[in-house]
RODO-2510 file (C-alpha; in nm, 4 decimals, decimal comma):
residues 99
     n   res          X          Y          Z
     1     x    -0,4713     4,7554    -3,6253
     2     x    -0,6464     4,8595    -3,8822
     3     x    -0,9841     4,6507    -3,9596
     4     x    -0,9286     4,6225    -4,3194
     5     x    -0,6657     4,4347    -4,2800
     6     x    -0,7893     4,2027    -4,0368
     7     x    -0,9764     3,8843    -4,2419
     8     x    -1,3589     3,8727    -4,1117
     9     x    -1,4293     3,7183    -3,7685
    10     x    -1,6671     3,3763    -3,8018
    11     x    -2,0226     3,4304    -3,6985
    12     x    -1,9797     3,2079    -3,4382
    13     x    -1,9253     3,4285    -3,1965
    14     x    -1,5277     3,4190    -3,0034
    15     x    -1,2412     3,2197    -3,2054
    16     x    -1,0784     2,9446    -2,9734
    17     x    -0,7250     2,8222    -3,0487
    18     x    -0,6807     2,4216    -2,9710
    19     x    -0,4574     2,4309    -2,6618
    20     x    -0,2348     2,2001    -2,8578
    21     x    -0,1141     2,5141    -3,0797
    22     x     0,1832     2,7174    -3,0233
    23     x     0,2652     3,0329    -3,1483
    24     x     0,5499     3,1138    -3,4214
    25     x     0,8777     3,1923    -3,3234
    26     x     1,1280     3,4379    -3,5424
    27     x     1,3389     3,1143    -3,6247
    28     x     1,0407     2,9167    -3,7244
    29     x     0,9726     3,1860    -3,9629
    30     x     1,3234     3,1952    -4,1015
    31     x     1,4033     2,8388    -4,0850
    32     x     1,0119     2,7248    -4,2756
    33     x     1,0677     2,5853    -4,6274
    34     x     0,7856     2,4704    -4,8806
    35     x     0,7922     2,1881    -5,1447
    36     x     0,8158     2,2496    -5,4542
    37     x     0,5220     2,1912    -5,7017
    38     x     0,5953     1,8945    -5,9118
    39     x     0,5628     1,7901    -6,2402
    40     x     0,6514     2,0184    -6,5243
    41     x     0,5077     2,3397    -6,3026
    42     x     0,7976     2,5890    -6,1309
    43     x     0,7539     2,7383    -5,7876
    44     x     0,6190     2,6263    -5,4429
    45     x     0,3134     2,4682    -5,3499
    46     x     0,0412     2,6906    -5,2961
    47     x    -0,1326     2,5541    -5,0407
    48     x     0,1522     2,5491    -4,7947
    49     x     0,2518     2,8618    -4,8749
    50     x    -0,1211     2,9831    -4,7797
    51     x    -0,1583     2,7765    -4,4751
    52     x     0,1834     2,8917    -4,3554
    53     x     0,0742     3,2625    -4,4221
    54     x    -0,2673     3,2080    -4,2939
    55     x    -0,0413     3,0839    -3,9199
    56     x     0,1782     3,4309    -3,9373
    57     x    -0,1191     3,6130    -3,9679
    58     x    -0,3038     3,4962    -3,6878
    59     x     0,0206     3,5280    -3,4782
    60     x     0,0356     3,9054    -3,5895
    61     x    -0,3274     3,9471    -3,5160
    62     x    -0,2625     3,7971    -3,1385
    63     x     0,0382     4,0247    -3,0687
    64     x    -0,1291     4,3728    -3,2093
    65     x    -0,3908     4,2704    -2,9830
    66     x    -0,1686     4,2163    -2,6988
    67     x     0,0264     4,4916    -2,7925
    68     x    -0,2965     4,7343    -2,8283
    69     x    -0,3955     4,5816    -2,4850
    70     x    -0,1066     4,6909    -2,3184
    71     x    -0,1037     5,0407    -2,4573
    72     x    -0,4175     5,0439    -2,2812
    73     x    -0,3260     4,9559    -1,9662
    74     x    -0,0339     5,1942    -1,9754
    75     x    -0,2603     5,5022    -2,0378
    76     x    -0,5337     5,3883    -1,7808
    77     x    -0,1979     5,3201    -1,5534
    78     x    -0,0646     5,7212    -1,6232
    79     x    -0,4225     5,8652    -1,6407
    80     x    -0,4471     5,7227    -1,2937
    81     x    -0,0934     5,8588    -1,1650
    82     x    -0,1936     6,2186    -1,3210
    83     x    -0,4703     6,1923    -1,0718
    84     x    -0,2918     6,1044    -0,7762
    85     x    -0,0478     6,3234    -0,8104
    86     x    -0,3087     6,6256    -0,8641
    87     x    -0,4978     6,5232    -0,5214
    88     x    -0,1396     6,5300    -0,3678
    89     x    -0,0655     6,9035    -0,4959
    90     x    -0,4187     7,0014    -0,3817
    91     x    -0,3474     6,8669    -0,0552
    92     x    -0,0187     6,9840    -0,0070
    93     x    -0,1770     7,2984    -0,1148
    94     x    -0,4983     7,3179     0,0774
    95     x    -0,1927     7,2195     0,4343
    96     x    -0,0122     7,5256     0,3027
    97     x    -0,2646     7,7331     0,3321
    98     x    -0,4090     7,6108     0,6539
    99     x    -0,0915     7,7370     0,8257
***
């Protein structure tokens, strides 16, 4: 992901999520409604709105991590199945010409 979008880490060193939380689900998203803003003003209330945006975005943030992570592990997992398979062809090779 690209760091400009990501809002700046606190100084504190690693974030820690209470164990209590649990991550958004696609019909939480879809389902979530705000309150209107009362008295004589139109539209939702702003706060909500930014506190429910504020949750999607660190659920976004944990699966591109997730999701970078894994595309690591899959090229440290092929990287490491180019190998073998090289040492096997040298092998097989270096038997070939033995005989």
């Amino acid at each position: 992901m690209n760091a400009s979008n990501q809002r700046p880490e606190p100084s504190s060193g690693a974030t820690y999520r209470s164990g209590a939380y649990t991550g958004l689900l696609p019909w939480q998203v879809r389902e979530c409604r705000f309150a209107p803003v009362g008295l004589g003003r139109r539209g939702l209330n702003p706060d909500d709105v930014y506190a429910f945006l504020d949750r999607v975005a660190v659920d976004m943030a944990a699966v591109y991590a997730a999701l970078a992570e894994s595309r690591r592990e899959t090229a440290r997992i092929k990287d490491a199945l180019r190998r073998w398979q090289t040492d096997q062809t040298r092998a097989r090779n270096d038997r070939d010409q033995a005989r």
